[in-house]
C-alpha positions as CSV (number, residue, x, y, z in Angstrom):
1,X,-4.6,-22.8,6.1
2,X,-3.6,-24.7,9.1
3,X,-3.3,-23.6,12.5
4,X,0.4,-24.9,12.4
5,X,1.3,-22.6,9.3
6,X,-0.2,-19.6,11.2
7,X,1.3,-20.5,14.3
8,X,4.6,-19.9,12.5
9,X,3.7,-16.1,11.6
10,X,5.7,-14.0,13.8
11,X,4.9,-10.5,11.9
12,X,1.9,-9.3,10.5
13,X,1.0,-6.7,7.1
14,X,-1.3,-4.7,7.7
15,X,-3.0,-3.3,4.7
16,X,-4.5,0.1,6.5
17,X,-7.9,1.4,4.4
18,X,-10.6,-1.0,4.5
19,X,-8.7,-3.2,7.2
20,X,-7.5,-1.1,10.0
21,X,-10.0,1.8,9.0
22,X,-12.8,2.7,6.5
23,X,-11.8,6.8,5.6
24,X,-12.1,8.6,9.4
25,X,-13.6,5.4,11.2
26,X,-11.3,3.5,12.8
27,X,-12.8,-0.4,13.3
28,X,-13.8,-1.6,16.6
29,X,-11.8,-4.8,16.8
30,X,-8.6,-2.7,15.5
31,X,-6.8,-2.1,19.0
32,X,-8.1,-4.7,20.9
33,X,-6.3,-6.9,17.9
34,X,-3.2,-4.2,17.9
35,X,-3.0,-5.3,21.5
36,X,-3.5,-9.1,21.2
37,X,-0.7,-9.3,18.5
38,X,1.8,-7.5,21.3
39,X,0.5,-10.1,23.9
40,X,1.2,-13.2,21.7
41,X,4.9,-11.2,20.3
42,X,3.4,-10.9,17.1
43,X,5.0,-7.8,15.3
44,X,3.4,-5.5,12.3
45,X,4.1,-3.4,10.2
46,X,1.1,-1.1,8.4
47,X,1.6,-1.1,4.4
48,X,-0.5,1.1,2.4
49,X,-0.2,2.1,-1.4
50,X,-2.4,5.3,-0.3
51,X,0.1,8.5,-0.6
52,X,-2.6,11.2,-0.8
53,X,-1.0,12.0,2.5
54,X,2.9,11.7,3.3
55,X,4.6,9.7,5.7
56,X,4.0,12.1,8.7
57,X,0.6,13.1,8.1
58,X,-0.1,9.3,7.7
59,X,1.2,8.6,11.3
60,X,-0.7,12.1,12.7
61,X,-4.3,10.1,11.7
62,X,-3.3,7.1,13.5
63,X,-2.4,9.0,16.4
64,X,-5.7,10.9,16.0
65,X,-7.3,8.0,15.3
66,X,-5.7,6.2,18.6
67,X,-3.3,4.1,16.9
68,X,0.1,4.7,18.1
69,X,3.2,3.3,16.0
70,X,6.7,4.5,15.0
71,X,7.7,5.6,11.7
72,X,9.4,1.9,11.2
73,X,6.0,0.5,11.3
74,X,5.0,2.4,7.8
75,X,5.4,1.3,4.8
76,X,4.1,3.4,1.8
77,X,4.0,3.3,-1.9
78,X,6.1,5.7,-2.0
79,X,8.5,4.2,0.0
80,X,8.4,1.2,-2.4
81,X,8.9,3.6,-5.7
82,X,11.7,5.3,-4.1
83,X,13.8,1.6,-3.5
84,X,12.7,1.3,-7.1
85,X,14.3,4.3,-8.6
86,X,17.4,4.2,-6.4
87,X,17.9,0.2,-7.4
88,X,16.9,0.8,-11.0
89,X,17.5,4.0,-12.3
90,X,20.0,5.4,-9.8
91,X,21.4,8.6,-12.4
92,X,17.5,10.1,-11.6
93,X,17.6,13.3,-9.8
94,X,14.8,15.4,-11.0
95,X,11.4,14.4,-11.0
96,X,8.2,15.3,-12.0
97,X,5.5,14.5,-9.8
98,X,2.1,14.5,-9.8
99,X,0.7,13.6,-6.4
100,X,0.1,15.0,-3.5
101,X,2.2,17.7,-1.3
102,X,2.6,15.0,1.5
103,X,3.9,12.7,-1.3
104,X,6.0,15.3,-2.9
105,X,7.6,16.3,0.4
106,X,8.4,12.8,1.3
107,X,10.2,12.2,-2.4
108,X,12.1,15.2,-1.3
109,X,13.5,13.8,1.7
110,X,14.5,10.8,0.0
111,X,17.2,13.5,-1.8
112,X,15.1,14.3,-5.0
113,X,14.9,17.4,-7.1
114,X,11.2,18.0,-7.4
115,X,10.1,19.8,-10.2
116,X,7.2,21.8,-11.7
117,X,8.1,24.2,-14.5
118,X,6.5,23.6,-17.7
119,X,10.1,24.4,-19.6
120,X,12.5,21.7,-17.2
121,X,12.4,18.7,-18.3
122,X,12.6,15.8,-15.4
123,X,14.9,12.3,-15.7
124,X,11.2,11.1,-14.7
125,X,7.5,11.1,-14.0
126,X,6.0,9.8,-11.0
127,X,2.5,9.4,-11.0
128,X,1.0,9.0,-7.3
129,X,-2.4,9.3,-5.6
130,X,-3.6,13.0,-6.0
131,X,-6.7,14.4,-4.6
132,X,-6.2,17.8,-6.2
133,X,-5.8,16.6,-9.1
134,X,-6.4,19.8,-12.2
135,X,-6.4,19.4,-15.8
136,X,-3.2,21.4,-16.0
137,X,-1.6,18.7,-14.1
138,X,-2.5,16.3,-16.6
139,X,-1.6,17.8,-19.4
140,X,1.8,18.6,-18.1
141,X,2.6,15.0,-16.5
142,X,0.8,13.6,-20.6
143,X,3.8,15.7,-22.2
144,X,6.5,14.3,-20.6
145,X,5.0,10.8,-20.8
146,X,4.5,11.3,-24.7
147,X,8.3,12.6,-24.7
148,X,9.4,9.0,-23.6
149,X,10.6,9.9,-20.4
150,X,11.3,7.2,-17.4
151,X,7.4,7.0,-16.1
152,X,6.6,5.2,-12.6
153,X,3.0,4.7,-11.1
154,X,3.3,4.5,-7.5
155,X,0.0,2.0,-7.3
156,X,-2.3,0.4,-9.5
157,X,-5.6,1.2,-6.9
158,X,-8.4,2.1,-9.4
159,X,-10.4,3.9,-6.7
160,X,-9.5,4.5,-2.5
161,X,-11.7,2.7,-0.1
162,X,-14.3,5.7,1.8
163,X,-16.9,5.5,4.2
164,X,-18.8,8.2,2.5
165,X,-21.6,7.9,-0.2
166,X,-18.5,8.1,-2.9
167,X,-16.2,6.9,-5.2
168,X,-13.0,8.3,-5.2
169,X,-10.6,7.6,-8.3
170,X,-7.3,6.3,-7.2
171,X,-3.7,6.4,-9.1
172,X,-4.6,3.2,-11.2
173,X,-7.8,5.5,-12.7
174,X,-5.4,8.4,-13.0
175,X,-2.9,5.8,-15.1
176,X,-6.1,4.5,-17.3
177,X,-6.6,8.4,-18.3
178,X,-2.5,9.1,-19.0
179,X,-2.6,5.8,-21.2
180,X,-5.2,6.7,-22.6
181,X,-4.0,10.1,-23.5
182,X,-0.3,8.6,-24.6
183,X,-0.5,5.2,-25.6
184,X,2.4,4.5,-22.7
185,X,1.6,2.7,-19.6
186,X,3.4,3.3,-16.6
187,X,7.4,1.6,-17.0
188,X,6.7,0.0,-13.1
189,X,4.4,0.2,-10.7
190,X,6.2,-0.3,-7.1
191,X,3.4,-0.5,-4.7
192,X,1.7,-3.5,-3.8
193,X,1.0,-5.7,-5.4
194,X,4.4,-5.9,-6.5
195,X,5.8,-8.3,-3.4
196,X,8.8,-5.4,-3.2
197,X,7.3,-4.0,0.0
198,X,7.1,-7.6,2.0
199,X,10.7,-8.0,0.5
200,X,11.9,-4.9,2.8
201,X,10.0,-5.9,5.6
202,X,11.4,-9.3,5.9
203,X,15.0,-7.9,4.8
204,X,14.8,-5.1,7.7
205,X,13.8,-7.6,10.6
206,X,15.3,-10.9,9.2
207,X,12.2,-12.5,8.8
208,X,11.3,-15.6,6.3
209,X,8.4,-15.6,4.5
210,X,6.2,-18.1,6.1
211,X,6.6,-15.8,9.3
212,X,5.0,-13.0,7.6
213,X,1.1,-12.6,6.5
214,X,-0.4,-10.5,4.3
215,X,-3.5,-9.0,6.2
216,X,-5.6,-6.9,3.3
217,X,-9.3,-6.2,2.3
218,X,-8.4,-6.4,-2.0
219,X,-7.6,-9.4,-4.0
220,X,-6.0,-7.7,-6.8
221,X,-3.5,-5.9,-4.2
222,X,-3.1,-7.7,-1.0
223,X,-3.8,-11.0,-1.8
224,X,-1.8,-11.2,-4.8
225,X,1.1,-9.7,-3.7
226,X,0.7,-12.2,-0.8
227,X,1.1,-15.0,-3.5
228,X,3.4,-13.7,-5.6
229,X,5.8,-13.3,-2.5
230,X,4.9,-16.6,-1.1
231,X,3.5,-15.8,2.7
232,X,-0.2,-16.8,4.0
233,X,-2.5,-14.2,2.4
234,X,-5.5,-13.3,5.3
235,X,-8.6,-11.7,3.4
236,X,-10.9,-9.2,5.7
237,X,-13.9,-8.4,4.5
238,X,-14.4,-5.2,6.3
239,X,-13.1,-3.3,2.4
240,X,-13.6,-4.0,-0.9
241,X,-14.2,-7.9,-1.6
242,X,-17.2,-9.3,-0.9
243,X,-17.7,-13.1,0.5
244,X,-18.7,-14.2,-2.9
245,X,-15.9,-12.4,-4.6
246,X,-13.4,-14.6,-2.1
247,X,-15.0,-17.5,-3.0
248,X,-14.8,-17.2,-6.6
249,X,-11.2,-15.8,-6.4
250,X,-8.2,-17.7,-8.3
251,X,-6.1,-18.7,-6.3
252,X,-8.2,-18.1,-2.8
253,X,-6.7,-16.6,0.0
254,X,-5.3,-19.0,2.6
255,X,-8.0,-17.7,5.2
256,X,-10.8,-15.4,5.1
257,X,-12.2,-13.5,8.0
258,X,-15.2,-11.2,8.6
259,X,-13.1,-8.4,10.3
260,X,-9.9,-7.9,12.9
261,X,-11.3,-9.6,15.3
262,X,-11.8,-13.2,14.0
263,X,-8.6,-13.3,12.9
264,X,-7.4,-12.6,16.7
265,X,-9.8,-15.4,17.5
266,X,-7.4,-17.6,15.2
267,X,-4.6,-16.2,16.2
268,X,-5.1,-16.9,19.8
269,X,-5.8,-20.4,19.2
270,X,-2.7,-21.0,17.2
271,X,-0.8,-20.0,20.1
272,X,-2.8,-21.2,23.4
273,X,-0.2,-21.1,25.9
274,X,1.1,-17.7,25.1
C-alpha cells in the first residue's frame, strides 16, 4: 500500500478487542495513537461485533479504561443487525434473543418487543454473544429455529480475544452448536465481516471508501470485510493472526503492522507537514 493511498484516509475503523485492547488491558501505543489521529484530523470510529456488553456498558470500559469517545463513535453488531431487520424484515416486532442483558436492552431501545416465554412465539431469533449462556437457553432459541422462524446471528466470531489463560466461545461457536442441533444456519449474519457496518460509517459522515481503513487484528473479520467493501485493510498483530498467518493470507492485507504504534509511524509520514 502506498503512502499516497494512505495519505487519502481521512477516517479510521477501529476493530476494539485485540487492537485497541486485549480483555481489561488497554495497549500502550492506544492513546498516544488516539491522539496522533486528532493531530493529523484523522477521525475514527470503534467497530466491534462483541455485544456481550451493550452500547453503554461498552463506552463505561473505555472510560474506565481511559479512552474517552461519544456514543457516535460505536458501532456494534448489534447495531448492524438492527439496520438489517429494519431494511429487511421491517413487519418484525417480537424477538427472541439470546445474548446478553446489555444486548437485549439495546434491541429494546431500538423499539423491539423482547421476548422470553416458552409459549410466545417471536417473528425472530437473534442469536448474539452470550456469556451466560444455559442449556435452557439453547433448547428454547433450537425450537424456534427448527420451527422455521426468521433466524439472525449477530457475528460469526468463533471465540472472543482474552488476555487470560482461556478460550472463550464466541456467537459463531454458539451458531456451529444451533446448526448442529437444527440443520438451519443462521438466515444473515450482520456484523462484520459483512461490509454493512463501513457502509453506515461512510453514509453518516459522507465519506468515500478509499478515505476509510479498516484497522483489525482478524483476517476472517476485519480484513475481509475491508475487501469486500473496497477500503485499505491495516492488519495488527497485537490479536489473533500471527505474522505467518498474514503472510499466507489470500488476498493480503494492504499493510501489516506489529501494533498501534507503527501504524502512527506510517501515518505520520503520509502526512509530514501536518
Amino acid at each position: 500500500m502506498t503512502l499516497e493511498r494512505l495519505r487519502a484516509v481521512r477516517h479510521l475503523a477501529l476493530d476494539m478487542d485485540g487492537t485497541i485492547h486485549l480483555g481489561e488491558r488497554l495497549f500502550p501505543e492506544t492513546l498516544p495513537f488516539l491522539e496522533l489521529l486528532d493531530e493529523l484530523g484523522i477521525g475514527f470510529t470503534f467497530l466491534t461485533n462483541n455485544n456481550s456488553k451493550g452500547r453503554e456498558e461498552h463506552l463505561h470500559k473505555l472510560k474506565k479504561l481511559g479512552v474517552r469517545v461519544g456514543s457516535n463513535q460505536l458501532l456494534i453488531s448489534t447495531d448492524a443487525a438492527i439496520a438489517h431487520l429494519q431494511a429487511s424484515m421491517p413487519g418484525v416486532a417480537r424477538l427472541h434473543v439470546l445474548g446478553s442483558p446489555g444486548l437485549r436492552r439495546d434491541f429494546r431501545a431500538a423499539g423491539y418487543q423482547v421476548i422470553d416465554g416458552p409459549d410466545e412465539p417471536p417473528d425472530a431469533v437473534i442469536i448474539g454473544y452470550d456469556t451466560a449462556l444455559t442449556y435452557e437457553k439453547l433448547e428454547r432459541a433450537a425450537r424456534w429455529i427448527s420451527a422455521g422462524l426468521p433466524y439472525l446471528a449477530t457475528h460469526p466470531d468463533r471465540v472472543c480475544p482474552t488476555d487470560g489463560d482461556t478460550v472463550l466461545p464466541d456467537c459463531g461457536a454458539i451458531c456451529a452448536l444451533l446448526e448442529a442441533a437444527t440443520e438451519r444456519a443462521p438466515d444473515a449474519i450482520p456484523g462484520k465481516p459483512s461490509p454493512a457496518m463501513l457502509a453506515s460509517l461512510c453514509e453518516r459522515d459522507s465519506l468515500a471508501p478509499d478515505q476509510v481503513a479498516m484497522v483489525g487484528d482478524r483476517l476472517y473479520t476485519d480484513m475481509r470485510m475491508a475487501r469486500e467493501f473496497g477500503c485499505p485493510a491495516i492488519l495488527t498483530l497485537t490479536g489473533e493472526t500471527t505474522r505467518e498467518r498474514a503472510a499466507a493470507a489470500s488476498p493480503r492485507p494492504d499493510i501489516v503492522v506489529a501494533n498501534l504504534a507503527e501504524l502512527g509511524a506510517l501515518l505520520r509520514q503520509a502526512n509530514p507537514t501536518k
